[in-house]
C-alpha angles and dihedrals in degrees: 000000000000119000121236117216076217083082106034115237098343140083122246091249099060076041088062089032092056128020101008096122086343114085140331117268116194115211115200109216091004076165106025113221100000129185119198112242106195108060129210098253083057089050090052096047079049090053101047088057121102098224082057122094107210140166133212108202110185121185093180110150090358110291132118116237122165120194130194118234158248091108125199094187137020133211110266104270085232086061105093125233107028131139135196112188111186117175130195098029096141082074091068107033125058090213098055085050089057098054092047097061094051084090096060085127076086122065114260090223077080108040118109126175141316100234108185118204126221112203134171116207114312094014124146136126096247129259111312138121146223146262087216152039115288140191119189109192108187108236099191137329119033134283137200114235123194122171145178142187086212115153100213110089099162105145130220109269123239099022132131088217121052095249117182108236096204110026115164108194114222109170126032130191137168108223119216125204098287103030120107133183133217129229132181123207111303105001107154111242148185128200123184123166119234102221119317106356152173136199140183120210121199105195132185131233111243103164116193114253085229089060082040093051101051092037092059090044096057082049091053089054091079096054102040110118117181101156117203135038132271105261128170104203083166108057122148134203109288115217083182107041092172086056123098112235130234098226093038084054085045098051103044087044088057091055091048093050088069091066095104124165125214130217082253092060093055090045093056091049109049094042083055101042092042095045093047112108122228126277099251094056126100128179131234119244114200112259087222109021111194110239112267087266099053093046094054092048090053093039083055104050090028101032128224134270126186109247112252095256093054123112117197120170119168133194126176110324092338120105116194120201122175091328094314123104144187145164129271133172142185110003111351083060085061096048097048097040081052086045087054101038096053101019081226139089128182116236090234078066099061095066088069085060117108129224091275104041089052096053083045092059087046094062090044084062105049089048096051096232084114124032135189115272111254089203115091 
């Protein structure tokens, strides 16, 4: 297998074999000579929108305060111990999106966000850890890393920020631009800018099978069918009529034990649940969309790319876009597996489509969840 400079001198497969949820792994000049290309006024003018989710960390006379964006104005960055945390801003910059899928060696099912974090000298958002793999890849400036594989996480009480109480640094690095450091799941970790820095955080979806539980439940409730009404024919005289009966608990248990769930059912839910966006994005419709017959002429002269916002997942027959799904076979699978697995399509592939695929795609397009490729 071919080796990425992303991860220094190894393949992604000795990467999931041994260090994947095991142990961190630093890679010096992961990007070599990189320049950042999202600076930090662009990250401001980010911040102070109200699709954005931002964070303002402050550290100033010691004490910890979080605020919650937009922003109209930022602390001076001469001023010590602030912090900016913007996520997703790979939605909304191409660049971002493009970093981002530089780590396709790892399924997009599980792929997050790239947060990037603004910090003046001494910034940093305190020792903590998280609940999921992360890559921080250093933008510009430098940044102070110390980590542990401590197994006490117990956080300071009280706090806005989760703050470890009791954190023992065991390893130490300075990241450059370009160099980028590895964590798996709760991994304790502290950050802390080095002068003026910027940092850009990939992080991985792990959803909690609690979230998971309740959220396919509320799916099944579409598809439960128990026919009929609870009867009794057979009651008898109640000497506690506050009390629950035995046969009335049976009976109603027996009708609940028909509610059964398919492979097909967890495939559905999960391409749906894994593929909606969050609730804060909203897509761009085209101010003056071109009739049905003039987009497909351009898409296929032009081609096709998923907007940046857009999440689209497939498996089997199933295709996932944006937390609806639907069936496809034959070559319109091919085409929109090859549309999700490269965001991309070449306008010679569209005539492959069918009719339906091509209104589909129309709709897609009025609805800016698919643009027109810019590069012809």
């Amino acid at each position: 297998m071919k080796k990425l400079t992303l991860l220094g001198d190894i393949t992604p497969t000795e990467f999931l074999n041994e260090y994947w949820h095991k142990k961190p792994l630093l890679i010096r000049q992961a990007i070599p000579q990189f320049n950042a290309p999202i600076k930090a006024a662009e990250l401001a003018k980010l911040a102070a929108s109200e699709d954005v989710e931002s964070r303002l960390v402050t550290h100033f006379k010691q004490q910890w305060q979080l605020k919650n964006g937009p922003f109209e104005e930022l602390p001076d960055l001469k001023k010590k111990e602030w912090t900016l945390l913007v996520q997703g801003v790979n939605l909304h910059h191409p660049a971002a999106d493009a970093i981002l899928r530089q780590f396709n060696f790892l399924p997009d099912a599980r792929l997050d966000d790239l947060m990037i974090s603004l910090a003046s000298d001494g910034g940093g958002v305190g020792p903590h850890f998280d609940s999921y793999d992360v890559f921080l890849l250093q933008a510009h400036g430098r940044r102070r890393w110390q980590i542990s594989a401590q197994k006490n996480l117990d956080l300071i009480d009280g706090m806005p920020l989760k703050i470890l109480s009791k954190f023992k640094s065991e390893q130490e690095f300075i990241l450059e631009p370009g160099d980028m450091l590895y964590l798996p799941p709760h991994y304790a970790h502290d950050g802390v800018a080095v002068g003026e820095c910027m940092t850009y955080s990939i992080g991985f979806r792990a959803p909690a099978f609690q979230e998971l539980g309740e959220a396919f439940l509320q799916f099944m409730s579409d598809s439960i069918d128990l026919p009929g009404r609870y009867a009794d024919p057979d009651l008898k005289p109640s000497k506690h009529p506050a009390e629950l009966s035995k046969e009335m608990l049976e009976t109603v248990a027996q009708e609940l034990r028909k509610v059964d769930f398919t492979q097909e059912d967890i495939t559905v839910f999960m391409g749906e649940y894994l593929s909606t966006p969050k609730h804060s994005v909203f897509f761009d419709q085209p101010k003056k969309p071109l009739t049905p017959i003039k987009f497909l002429a351009a898409a296929k002269k032009q081609g096709i790319e998923l907007a940046l916002k857009t999440r689209m997942l497939y498996r089997g027959s199933n295709i996932f876009v944006n937390g609806e799904s639907f069936g496809v076979t034959g070559a319109d699978k091919a085409l929109l597996s090859k549309l999700a697995d490269h965001r991309a399509l070449a306008g010679i592939e569209l005539g492959k489509a069918s009719v339906d695929m091509q209104e589909t795609l129309c709709l897609w397009y009025e609805d800016g969840w698919i643009n027109l490729s810019k590069n012809i």
